[in-house]
Short mmCIF file of the C-alpha atoms (twelve columns), coordinates in Angstrom:
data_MODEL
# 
_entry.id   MODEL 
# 
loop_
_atom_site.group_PDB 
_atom_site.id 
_atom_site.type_symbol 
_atom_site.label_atom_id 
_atom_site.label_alt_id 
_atom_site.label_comp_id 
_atom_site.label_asym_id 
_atom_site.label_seq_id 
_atom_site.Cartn_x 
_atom_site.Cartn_y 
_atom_site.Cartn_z 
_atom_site.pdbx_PDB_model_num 
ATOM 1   C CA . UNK A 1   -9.558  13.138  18.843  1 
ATOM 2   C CA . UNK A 2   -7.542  11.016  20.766  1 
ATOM 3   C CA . UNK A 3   -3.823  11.348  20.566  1 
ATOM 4   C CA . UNK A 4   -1.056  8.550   19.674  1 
ATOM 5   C CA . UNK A 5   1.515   8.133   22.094  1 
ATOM 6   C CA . UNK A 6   5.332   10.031  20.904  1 
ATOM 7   C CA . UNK A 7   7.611   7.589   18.228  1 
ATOM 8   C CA . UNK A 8   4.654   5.091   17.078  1 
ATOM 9   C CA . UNK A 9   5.861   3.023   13.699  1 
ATOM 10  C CA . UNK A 10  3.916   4.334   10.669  1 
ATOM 11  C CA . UNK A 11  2.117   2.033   8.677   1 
ATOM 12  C CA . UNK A 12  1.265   3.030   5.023   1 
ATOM 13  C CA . UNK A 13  -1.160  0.657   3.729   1 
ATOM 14  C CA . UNK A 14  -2.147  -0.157  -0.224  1 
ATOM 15  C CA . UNK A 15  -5.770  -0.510  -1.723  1 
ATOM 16  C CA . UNK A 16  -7.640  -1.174  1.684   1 
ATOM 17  C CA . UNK A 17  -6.262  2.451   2.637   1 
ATOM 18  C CA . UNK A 18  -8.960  4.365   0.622   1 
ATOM 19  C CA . UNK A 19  -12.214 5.815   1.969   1 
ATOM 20  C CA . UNK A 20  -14.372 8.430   -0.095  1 
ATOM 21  C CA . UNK A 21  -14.347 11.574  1.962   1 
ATOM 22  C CA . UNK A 22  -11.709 10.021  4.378   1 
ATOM 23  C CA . UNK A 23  -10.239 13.587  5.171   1 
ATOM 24  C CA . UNK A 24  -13.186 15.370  6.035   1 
ATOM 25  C CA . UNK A 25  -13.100 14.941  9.567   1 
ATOM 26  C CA . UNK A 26  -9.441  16.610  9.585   1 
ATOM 27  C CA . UNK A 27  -10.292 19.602  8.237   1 
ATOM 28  C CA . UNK A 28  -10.503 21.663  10.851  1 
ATOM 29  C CA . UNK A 29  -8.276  19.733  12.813  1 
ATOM 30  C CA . UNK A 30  -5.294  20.276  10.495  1 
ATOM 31  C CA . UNK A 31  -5.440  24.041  8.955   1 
ATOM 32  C CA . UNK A 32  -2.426  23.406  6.320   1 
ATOM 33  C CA . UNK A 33  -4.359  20.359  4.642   1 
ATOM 34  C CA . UNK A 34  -6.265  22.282  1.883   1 
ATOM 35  C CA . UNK A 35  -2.290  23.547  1.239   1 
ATOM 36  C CA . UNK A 36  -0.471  19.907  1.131   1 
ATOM 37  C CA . UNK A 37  -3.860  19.200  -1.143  1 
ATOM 38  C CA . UNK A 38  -3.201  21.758  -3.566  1 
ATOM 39  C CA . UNK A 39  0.172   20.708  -4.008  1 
ATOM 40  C CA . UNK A 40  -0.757  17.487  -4.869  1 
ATOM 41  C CA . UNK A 41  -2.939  18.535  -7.217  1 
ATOM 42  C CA . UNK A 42  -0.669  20.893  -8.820  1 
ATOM 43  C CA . UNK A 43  2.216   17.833  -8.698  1 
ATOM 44  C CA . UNK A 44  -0.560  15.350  -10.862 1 
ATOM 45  C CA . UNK A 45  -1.477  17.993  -13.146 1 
ATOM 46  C CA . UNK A 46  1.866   18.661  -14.250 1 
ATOM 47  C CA . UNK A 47  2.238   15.085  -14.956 1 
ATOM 48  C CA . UNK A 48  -1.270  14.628  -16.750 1 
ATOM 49  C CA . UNK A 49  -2.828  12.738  -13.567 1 
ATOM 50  C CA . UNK A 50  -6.177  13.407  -12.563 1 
ATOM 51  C CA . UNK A 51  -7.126  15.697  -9.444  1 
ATOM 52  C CA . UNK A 52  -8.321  13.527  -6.528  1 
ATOM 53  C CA . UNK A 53  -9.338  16.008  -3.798  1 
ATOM 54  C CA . UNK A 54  -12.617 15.100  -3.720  1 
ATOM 55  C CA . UNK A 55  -12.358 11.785  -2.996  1 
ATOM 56  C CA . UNK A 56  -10.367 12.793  -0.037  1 
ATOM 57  C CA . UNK A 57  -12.262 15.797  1.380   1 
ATOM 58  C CA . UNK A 58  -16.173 14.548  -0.235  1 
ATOM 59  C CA . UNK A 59  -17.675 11.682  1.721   1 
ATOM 60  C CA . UNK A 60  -20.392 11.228  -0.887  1 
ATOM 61  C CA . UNK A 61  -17.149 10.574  -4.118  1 
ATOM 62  C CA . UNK A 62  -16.931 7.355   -5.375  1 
ATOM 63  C CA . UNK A 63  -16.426 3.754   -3.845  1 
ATOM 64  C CA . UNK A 64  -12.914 1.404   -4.230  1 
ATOM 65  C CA . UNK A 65  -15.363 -0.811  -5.965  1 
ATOM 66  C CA . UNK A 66  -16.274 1.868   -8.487  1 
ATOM 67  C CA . UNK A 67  -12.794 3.568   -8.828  1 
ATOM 68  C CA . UNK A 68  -11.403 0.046   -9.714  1 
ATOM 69  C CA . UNK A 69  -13.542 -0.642  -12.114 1 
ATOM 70  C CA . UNK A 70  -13.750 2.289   -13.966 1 
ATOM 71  C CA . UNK A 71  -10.516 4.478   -12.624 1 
ATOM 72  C CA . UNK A 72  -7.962  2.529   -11.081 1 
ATOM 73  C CA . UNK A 73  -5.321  5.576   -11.980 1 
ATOM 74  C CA . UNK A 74  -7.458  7.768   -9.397  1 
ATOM 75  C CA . UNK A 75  -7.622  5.221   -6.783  1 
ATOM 76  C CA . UNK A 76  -4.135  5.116   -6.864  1 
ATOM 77  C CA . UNK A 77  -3.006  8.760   -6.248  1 
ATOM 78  C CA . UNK A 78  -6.444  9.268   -4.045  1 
ATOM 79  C CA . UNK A 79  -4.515  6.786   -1.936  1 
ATOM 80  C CA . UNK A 80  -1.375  8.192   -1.759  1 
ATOM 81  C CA . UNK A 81  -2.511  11.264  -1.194  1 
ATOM 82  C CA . UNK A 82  -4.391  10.331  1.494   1 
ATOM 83  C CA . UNK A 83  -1.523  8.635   3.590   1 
ATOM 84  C CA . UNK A 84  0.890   11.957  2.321   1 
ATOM 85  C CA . UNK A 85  -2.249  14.090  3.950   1 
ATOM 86  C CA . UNK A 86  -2.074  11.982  7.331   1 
ATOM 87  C CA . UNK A 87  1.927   11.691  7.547   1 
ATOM 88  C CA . UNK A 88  1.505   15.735  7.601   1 
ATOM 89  C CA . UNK A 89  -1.255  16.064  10.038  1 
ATOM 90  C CA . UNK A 90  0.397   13.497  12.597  1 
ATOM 91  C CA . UNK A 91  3.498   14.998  12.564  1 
ATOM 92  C CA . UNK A 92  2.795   18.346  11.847  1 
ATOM 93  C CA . UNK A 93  -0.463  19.155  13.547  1 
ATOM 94  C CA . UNK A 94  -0.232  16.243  16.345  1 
ATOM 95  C CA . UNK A 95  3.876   16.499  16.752  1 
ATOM 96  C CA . UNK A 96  4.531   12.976  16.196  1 
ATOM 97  C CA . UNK A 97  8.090   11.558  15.334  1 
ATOM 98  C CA . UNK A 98  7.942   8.363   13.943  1 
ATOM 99  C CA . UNK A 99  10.424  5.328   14.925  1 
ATOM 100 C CA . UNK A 100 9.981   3.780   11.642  1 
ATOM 101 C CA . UNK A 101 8.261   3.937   8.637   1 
ATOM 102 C CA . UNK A 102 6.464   0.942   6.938   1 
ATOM 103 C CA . UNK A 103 4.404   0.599   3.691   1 
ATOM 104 C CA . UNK A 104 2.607   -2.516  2.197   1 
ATOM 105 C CA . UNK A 105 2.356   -1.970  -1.463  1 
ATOM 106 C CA . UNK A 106 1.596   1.009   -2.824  1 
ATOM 107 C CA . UNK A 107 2.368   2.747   0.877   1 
ATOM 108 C CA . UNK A 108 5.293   1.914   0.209   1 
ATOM 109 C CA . UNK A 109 5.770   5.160   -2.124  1 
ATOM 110 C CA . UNK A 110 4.422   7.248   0.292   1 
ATOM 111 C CA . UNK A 111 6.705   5.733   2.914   1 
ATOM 112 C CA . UNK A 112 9.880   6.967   1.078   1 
ATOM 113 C CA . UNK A 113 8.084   10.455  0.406   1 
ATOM 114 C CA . UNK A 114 7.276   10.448  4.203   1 
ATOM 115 C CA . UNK A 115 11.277  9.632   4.834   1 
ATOM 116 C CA . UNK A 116 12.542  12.000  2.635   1 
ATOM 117 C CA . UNK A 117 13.483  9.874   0.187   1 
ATOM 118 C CA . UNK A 118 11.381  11.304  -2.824  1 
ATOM 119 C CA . UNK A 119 9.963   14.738  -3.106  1 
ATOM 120 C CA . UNK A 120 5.964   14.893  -2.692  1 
ATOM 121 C CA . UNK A 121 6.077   15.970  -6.609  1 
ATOM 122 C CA . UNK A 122 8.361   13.105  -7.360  1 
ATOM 123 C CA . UNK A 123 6.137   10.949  -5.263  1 
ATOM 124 C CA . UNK A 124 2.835   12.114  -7.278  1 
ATOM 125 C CA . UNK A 125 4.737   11.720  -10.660 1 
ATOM 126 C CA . UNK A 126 5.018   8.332   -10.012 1 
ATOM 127 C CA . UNK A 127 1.918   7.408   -9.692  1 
ATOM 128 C CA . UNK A 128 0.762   8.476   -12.624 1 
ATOM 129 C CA . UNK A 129 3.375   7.097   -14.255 1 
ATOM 130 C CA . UNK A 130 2.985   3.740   -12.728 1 
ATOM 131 C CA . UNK A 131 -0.661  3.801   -13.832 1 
ATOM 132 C CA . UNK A 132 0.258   4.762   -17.061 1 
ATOM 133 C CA . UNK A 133 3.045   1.908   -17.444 1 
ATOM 134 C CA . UNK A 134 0.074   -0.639  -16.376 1 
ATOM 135 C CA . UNK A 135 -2.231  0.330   -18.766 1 
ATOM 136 C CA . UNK A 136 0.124   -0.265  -21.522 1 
ATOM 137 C CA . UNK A 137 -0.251  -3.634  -20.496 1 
ATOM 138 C CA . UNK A 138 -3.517  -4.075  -20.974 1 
ATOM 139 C CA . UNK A 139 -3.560  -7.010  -18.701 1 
ATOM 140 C CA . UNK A 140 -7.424  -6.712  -16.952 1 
ATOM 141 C CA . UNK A 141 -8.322  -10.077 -16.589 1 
ATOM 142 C CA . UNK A 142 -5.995  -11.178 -13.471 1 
ATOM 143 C CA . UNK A 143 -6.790  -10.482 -9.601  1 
ATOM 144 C CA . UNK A 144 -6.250  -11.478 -6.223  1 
ATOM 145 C CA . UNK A 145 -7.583  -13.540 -3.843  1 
ATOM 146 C CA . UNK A 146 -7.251  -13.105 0.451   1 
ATOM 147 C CA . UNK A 147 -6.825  -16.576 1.712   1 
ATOM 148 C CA . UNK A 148 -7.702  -17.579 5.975   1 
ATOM 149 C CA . UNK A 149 -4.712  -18.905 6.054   1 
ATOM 150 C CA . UNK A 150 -1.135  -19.116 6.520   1 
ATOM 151 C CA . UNK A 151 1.661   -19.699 4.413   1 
ATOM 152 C CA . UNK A 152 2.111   -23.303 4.086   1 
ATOM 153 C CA . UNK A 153 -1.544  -24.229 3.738   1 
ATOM 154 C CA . UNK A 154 -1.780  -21.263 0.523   1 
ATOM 155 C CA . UNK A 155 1.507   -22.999 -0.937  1 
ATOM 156 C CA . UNK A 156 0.081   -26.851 -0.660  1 
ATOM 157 C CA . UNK A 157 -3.096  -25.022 -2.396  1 
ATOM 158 C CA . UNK A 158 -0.688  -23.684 -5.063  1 
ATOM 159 C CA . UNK A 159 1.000   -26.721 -5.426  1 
ATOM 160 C CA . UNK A 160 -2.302  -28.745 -6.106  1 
ATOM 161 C CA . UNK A 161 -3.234  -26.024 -8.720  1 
ATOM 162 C CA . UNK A 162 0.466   -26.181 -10.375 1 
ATOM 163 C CA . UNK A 163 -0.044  -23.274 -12.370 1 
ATOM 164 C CA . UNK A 164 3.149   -21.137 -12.684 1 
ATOM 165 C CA . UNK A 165 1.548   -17.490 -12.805 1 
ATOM 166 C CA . UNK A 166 -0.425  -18.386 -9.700  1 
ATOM 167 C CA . UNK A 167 1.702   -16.796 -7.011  1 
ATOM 168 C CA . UNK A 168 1.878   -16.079 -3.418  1 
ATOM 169 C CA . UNK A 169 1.322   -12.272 -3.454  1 
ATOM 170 C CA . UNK A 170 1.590   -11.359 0.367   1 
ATOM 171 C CA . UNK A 171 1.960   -12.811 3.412   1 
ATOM 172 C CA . UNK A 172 0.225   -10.578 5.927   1 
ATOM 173 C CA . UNK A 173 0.215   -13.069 8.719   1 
ATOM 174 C CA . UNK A 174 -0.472  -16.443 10.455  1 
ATOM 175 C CA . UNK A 175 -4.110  -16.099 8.844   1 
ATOM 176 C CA . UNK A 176 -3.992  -14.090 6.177   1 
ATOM 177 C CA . UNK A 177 -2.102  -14.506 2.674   1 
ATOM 178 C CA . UNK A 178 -2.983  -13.133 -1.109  1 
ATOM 179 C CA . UNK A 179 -2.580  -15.331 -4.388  1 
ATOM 180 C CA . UNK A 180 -2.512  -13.335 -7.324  1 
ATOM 181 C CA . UNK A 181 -2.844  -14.245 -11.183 1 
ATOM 182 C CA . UNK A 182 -5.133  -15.002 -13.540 1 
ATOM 183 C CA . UNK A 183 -8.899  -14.882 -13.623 1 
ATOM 184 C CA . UNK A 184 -9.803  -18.523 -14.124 1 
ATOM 185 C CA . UNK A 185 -6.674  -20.548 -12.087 1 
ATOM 186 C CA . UNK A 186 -7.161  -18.431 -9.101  1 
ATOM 187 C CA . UNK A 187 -11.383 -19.336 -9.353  1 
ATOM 188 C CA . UNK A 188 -10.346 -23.132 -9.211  1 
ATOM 189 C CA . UNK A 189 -7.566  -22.230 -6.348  1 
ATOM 190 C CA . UNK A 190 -10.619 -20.474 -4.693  1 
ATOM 191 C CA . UNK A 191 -13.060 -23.691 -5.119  1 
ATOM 192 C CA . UNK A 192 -10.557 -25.866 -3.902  1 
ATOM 193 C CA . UNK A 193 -9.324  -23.400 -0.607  1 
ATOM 194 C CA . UNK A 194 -13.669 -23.631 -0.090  1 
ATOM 195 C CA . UNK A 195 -13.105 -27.614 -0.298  1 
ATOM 196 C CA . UNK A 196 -10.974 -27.566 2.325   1 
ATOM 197 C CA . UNK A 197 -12.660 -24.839 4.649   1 
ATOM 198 C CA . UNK A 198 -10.151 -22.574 4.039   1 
ATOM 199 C CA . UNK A 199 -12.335 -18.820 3.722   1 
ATOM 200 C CA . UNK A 200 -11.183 -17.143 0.015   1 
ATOM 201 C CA . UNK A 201 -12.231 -13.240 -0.484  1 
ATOM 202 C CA . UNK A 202 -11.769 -11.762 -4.370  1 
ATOM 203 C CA . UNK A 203 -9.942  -8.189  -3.473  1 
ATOM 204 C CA . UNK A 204 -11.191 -5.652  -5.340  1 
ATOM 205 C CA . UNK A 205 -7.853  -4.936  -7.245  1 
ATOM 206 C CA . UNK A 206 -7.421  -4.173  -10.594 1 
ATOM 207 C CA . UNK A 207 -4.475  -6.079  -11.757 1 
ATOM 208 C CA . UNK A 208 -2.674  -8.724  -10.242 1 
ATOM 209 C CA . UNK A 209 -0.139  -7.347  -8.248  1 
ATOM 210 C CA . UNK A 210 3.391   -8.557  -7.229  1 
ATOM 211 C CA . UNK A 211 3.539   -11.045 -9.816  1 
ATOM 212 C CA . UNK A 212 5.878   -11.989 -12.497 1 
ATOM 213 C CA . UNK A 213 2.668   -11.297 -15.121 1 
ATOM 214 C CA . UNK A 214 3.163   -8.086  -14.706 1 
ATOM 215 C CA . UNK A 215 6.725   -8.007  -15.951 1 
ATOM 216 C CA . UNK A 216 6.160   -5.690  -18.695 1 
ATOM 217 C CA . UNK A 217 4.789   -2.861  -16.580 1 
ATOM 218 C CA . UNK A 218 7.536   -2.949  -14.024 1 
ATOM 219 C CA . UNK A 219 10.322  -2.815  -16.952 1 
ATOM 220 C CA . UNK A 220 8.284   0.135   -18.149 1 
ATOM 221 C CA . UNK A 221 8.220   1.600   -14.956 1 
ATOM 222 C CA . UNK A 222 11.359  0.889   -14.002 1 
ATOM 223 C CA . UNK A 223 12.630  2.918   -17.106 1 
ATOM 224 C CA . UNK A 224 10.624  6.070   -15.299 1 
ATOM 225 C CA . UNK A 225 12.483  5.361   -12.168 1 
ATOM 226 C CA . UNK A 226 15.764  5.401   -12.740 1 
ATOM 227 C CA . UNK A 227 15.079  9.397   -14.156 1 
ATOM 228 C CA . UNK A 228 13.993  10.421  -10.616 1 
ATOM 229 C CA . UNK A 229 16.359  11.920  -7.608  1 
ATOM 230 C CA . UNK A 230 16.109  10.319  -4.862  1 
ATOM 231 C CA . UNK A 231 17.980  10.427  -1.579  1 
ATOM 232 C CA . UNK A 232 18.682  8.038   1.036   1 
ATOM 233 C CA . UNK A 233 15.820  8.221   4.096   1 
ATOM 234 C CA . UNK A 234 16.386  11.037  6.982   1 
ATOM 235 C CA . UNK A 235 13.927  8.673   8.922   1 
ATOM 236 C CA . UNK A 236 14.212  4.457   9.109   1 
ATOM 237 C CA . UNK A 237 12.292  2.510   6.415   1 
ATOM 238 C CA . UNK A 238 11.714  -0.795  6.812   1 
ATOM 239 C CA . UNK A 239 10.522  -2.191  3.104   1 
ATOM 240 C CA . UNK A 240 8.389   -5.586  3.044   1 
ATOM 241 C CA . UNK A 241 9.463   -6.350  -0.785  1 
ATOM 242 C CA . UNK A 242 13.225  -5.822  0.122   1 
ATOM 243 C CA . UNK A 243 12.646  -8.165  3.192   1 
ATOM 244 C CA . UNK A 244 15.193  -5.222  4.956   1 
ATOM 245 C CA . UNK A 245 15.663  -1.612  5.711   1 
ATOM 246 C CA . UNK A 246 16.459  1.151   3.186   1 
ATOM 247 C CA . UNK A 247 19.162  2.533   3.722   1 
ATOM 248 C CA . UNK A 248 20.922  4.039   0.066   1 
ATOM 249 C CA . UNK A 249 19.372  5.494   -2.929  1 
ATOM 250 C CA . UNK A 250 19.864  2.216   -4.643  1 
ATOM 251 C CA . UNK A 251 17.696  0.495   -2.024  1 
ATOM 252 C CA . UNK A 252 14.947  3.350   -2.869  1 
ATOM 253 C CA . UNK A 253 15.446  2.502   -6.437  1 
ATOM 254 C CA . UNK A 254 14.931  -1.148  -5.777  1 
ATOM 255 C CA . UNK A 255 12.194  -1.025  -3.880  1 
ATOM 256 C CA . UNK A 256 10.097  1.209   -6.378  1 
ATOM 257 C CA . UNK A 257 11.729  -0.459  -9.592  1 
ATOM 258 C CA . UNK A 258 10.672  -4.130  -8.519  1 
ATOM 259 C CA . UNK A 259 7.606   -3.921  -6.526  1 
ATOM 260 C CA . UNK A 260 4.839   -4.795  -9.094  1 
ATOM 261 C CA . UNK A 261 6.499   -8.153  -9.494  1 
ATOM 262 C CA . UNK A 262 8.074   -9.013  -6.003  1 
ATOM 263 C CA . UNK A 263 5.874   -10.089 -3.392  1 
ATOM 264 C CA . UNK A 264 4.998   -8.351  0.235   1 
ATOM 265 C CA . UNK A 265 6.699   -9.904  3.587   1 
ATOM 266 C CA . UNK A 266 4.542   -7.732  5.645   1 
ATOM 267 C CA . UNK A 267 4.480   -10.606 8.077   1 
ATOM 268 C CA . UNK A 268 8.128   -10.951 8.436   1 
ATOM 269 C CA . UNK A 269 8.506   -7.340  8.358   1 
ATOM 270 C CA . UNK A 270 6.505   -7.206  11.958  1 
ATOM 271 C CA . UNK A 271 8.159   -9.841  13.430  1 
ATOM 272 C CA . UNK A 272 11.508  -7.550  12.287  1 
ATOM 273 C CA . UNK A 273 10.317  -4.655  13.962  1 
ATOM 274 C CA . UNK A 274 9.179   -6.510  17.049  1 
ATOM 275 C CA . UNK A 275 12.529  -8.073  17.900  1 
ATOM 276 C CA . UNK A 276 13.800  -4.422  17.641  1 
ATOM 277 C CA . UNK A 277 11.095  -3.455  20.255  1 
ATOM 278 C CA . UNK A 278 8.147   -1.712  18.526  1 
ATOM 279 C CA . UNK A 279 5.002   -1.602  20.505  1 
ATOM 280 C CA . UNK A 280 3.209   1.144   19.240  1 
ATOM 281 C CA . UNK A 281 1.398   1.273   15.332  1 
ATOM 282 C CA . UNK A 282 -0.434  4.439   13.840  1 
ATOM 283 C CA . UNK A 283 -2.324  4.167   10.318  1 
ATOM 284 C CA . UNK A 284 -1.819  6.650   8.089   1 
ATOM 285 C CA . UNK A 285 -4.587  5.161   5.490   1 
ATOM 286 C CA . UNK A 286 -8.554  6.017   5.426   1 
ATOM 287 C CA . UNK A 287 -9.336  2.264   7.640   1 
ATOM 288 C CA . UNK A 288 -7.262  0.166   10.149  1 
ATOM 289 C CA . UNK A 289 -6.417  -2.479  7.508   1 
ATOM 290 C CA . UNK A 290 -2.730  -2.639  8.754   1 
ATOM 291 C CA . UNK A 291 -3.056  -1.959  12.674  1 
ATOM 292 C CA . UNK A 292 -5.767  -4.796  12.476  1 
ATOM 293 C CA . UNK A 293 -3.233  -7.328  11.323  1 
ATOM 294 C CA . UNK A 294 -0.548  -5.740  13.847  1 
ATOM 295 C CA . UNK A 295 -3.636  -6.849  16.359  1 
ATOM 296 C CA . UNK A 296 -3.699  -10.072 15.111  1 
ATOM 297 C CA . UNK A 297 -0.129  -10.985 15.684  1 
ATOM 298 C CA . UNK A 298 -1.122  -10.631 19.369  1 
ATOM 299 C CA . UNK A 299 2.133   -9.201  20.290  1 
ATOM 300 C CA . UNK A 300 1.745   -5.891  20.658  1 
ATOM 301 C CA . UNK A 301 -0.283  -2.644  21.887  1 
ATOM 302 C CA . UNK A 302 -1.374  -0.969  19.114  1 
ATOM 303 C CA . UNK A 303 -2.785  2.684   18.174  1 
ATOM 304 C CA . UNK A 304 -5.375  2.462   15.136  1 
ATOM 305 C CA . UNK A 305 -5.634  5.305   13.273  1 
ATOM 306 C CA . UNK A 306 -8.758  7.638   14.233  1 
ATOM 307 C CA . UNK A 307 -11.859 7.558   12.692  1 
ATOM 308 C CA . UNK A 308 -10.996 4.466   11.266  1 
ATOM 309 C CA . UNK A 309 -13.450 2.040   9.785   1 
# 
């Protein structure tokens, strides 16, 4: 495999980060991986999570499209896992230092493992406990939608639909942004964003993320979070729902507290690192779903993560 040049920024993505059997190739590259594997399993178990090895080490386990629908709670740790697995085998097994460290949604837990921030257990425990939080809910029948677009034109598109738990979710970049709410608003937002030739692609997501209508889960989950020990990061952390670098426990509080309900500045959080002179990007996710919108900035060299889709 080809190597990443010395202090690349880490990227941690969210859902687009799984791929069923996405390990496998590592296995031999990286002899302490059934190790860091067992210890996540042993980290879910003891907080009644399900064991996701499988989907990490199997390429035959089951699809995102599958897992959402019928086990979002697996998806979620398989994920995690994952970009906890590659964070070990980059630095560990490859001797990479990273500059910076940078998740998009969910990466961003396994950012602030990755930092030091959280323990892996801690890290696994909540998870499971975020999954549990948004189950309580009940709240099924929202989603997301990927607009071909950029900020303004998604937020004259919300202003014609005028619906107040229709958000802007993320902004990835000059061409890409996510709406999020319910089922039916976000199908006319979608109709209209075709009327106008703007491309819209329904994410295969399970709830709809960053977004005030999922309120009740974050105060839930936020209850869980301020139990946990955490510790401020031993490497840089730039968070895209803070809009800033960690820097204090109460940042890594923040970050993990608010997150279902605040949205991502993952485009902002580029052009952040860029003005502090960041060239290089490595993946640590299944697919190059963050290095490819690092490539579309057209700014910088970047290094996609191997064996990426």
């Amino acid at each position: 495999m080809n190597r990443a040049p010395a202090n690349p920024a880490f990227l941690f993505p969210g859902h687009g980060g799984y791929l069923p059997g996405g390990l496998q190739e590592f296995a031999d590259d990286f002899a302490g991986l059934p190790s860091v594997l067992e210890r996540i399993t042993a980290a879910s178990r003891a907080a009644g999570g399900p064991d996701v090895a499988e989907l990490l080490t199997d390429r035959a386990a089951p699809t995102l499209r599958s897992l959402v629908d019928d086990d979002p709670g697996r998806l979620h740790l398989a994920i995690f896992a994952t970009e906890l697995c590659l964070h070990e085998i980059y630095t560990r097994s490859w001797g990479l230092a990273p500059a910076v460290l940078v998740g998009h949604s969910l990466g961003e837990f396994a950012a602030l493992v990755a930092a030091g921030c959280l323990s892996p257990e801690t890290g696994v425990r909540l998870v499971v406990e975020r999954d549990e939080a948004l189950r309580s809910t009940g709240l099924r029948q929202g989603g997301m939608v990927a607009l071909r677009a950029d900020r303004r034109a998604a937020e004259r598109l919300l202003a014609w639909l005028a619906d107040d738990h229709t958000v802007l979710a993320v902004d990835n970049g000059e061409d890409q942004v996510v709406v999020s709410g319910l089922a039916e608003p976000l199908r006319r937002l979608a109709g209209r964003a075709a009327d106008a030739g703007v491309e819209a692609t329904w994410l295969r997501v399970p709830y709809p993320f960053h977004n005030a209508l999922l309120a009740e889960a974050a105060a839930r989950f936020s209850a869980v979070v301020d139990t946990i020990d955490c510790r401020a990061p031993e490497v840089p952390v730039h968070s895209p729902v803070l809009g800033r670098e960690v820097r204090r426990p109460a940042d890594v509080r923040e970050v993990l507290a608010s997150h279902l309900v605040r949205p991502v500045g993952f485009r902002d959080a580029l052009k952040s690192l860029n003005a502090q002179g960041h060239r290089v990007y490595l993946e640590c996710g299944g697919k190059a779903v963050l290095t490819n919108l690092v490539r579309s900035a057209r700014e910088r060299d970047v290094v996609a993560t191997p064996g990426a889709a």
